[in-house]
C-alpha positions in Angstrom: -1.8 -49.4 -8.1 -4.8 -50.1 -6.1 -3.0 -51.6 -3.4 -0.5 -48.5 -2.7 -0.4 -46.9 0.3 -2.5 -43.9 -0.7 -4.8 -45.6 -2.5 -8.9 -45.3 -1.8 -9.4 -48.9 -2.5 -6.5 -50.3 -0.5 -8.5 -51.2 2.8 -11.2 -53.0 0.2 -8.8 -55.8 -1.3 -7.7 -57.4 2.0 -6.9 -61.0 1.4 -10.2 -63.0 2.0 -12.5 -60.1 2.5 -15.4 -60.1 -0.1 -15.4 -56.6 -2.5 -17.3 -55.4 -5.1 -15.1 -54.4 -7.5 -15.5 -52.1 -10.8 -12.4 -53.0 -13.3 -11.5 -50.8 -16.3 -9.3 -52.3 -19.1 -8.7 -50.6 -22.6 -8.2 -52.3 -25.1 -5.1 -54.6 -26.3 -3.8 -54.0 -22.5 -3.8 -57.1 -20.5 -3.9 -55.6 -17.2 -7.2 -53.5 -16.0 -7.3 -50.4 -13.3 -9.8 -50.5 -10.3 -11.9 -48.0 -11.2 -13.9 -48.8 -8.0 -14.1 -51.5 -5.0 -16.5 -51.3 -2.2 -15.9 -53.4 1.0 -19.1 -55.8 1.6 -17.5 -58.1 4.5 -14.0 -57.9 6.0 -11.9 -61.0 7.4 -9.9 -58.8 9.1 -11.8 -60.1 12.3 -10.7 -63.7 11.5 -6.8 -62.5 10.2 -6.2 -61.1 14.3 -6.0 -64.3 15.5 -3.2 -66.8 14.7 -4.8 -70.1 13.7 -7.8 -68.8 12.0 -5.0 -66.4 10.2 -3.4 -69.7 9.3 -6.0 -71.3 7.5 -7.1 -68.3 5.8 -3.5 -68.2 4.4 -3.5 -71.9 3.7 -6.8 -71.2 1.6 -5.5 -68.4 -0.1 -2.8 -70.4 -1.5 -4.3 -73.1 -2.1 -6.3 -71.3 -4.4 -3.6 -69.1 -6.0 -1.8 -72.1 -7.1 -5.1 -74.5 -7.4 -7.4 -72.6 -10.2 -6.6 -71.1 -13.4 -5.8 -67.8 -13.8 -8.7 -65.4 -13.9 -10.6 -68.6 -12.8 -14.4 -67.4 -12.2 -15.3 -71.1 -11.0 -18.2 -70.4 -8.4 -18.1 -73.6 -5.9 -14.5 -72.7 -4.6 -16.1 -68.7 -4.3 -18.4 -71.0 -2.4 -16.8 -73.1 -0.5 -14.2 -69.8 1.2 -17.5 -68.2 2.3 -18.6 -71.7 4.4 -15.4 -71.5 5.6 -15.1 -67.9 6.8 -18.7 -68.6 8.1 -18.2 -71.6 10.0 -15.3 -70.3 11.5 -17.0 -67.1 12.8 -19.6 -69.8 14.0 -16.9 -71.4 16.2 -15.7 -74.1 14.5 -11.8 -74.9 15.0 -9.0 -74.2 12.8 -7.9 -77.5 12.1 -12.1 -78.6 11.0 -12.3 -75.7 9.3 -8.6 -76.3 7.4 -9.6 -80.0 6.5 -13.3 -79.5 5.9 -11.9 -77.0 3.2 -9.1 -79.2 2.1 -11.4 -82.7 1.5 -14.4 -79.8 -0.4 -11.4 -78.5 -2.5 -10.2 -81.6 -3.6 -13.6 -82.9 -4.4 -14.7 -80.6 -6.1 -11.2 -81.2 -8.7 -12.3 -84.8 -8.6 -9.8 -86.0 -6.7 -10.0 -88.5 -4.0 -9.5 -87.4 -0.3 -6.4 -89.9 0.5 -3.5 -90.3 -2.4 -2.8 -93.4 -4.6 -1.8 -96.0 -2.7 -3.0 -94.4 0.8 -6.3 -95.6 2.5 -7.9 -93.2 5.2 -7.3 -93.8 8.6 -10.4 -95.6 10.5 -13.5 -93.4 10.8 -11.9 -90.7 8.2 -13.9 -92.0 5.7 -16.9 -91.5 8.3 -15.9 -88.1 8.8 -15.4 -86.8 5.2 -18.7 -88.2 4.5 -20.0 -85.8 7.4 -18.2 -83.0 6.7 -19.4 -83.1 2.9 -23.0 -83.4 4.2 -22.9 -80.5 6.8 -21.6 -76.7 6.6 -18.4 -76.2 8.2 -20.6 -73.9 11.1 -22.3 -77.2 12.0 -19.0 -78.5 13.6 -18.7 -75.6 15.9 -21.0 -77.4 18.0 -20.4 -80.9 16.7 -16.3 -80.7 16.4 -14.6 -84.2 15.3 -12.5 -85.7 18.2 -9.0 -84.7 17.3 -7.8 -88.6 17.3 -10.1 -88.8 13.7 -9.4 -85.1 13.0 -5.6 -85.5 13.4 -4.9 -88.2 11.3 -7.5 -87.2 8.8 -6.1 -83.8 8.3 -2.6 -85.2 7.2 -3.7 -87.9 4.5 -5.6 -85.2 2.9 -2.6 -82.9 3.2 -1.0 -85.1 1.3 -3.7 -85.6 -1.5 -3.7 -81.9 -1.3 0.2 -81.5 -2.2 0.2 -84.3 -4.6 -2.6 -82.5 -6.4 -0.6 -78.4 -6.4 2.8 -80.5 -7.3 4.5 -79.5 -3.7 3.5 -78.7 -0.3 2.4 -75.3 0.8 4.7 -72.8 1.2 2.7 -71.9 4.8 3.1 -75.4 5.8 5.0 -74.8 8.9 1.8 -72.2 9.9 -0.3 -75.1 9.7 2.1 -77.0 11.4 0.8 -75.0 14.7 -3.3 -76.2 14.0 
């Protein structure tokens, strides 16, 4: 009900915007009412341009199908808001879409490259940079794209292997 078109709290609960958000739930009922939800930062800023919109939709799926349900697991709450910060920053879309797919997958213990796979040369380099420096740092700093190219689709492919399929965005990200 929150999100219907007359709804006060509707412009609050935009996909990757951080909310603070009051829930009621009586009891025996398993879903709970918004009893209040106030707007602390917007990504509407970063949803008006395609790539950035892109990743953010990559991420929110990723996520969806990635964490339990009701998860309240505070490194991937985390690792969205270095994200949304080093994209404001200037880093690209593609850094900021593998920077959060090689965090993601660490932080599930899984490796960066699937079974079988090694990384293409210098990836390994460059996951090892990207895990010691926010994602705002590459704004300035941004991976060549022969390292970033082939980087991004090894850990794609850990990334699928891990969720069971591909995205269902993948042909958005197809576009990074």
């Amino acid at each position: 009900a929150a999100r219907r078109v007359k709804s006060p709290f509707r412009g609050a609960l935009e996909p990757m915007s951080l909310v603070r958000v009051q829930l009621r739930q009586r009891e025996g009922r398993e879903l709970a009412a918004v009893a209040s939800a106030a707007l602390l930062e917007s990504a509407l800023d970063l949803h008006g341009r395609w790539p950035e919109a892109a990743v953010l939709m990559a991420v929110g799926e990723t996520l969806e199908r990635g964490l339990p349900e009701h998860s309240a697991e505070a490194e991937p709450y985390r690792l969205v808001g270095a994200v949304l910060a080093g994209m404001r920053a200037g880093a690209g879309p593609r850094s900021a879409w593998v920077y959060f797919m090689a965090w993601f997958l660490r932080l599930h213990g899984v490796p960066a490259a699937p079974e079988g796979r090694r990384l293409p040369d210098g990836a390994a380099a460059a996951i090892r940079t990207f895990y010691r420096h926010p994602l705002a740092h590459f704004a300035a700093n941004a991976l060549p794209p022969e390292t970033l190219e082939p980087l991004k689709s090894v850990v794609y492919l850990a990334l699928s292997a891990y969720l069971g399929r591909p995205l269902a965005c993948e042909g958005a990200l197809g576009e990074l």
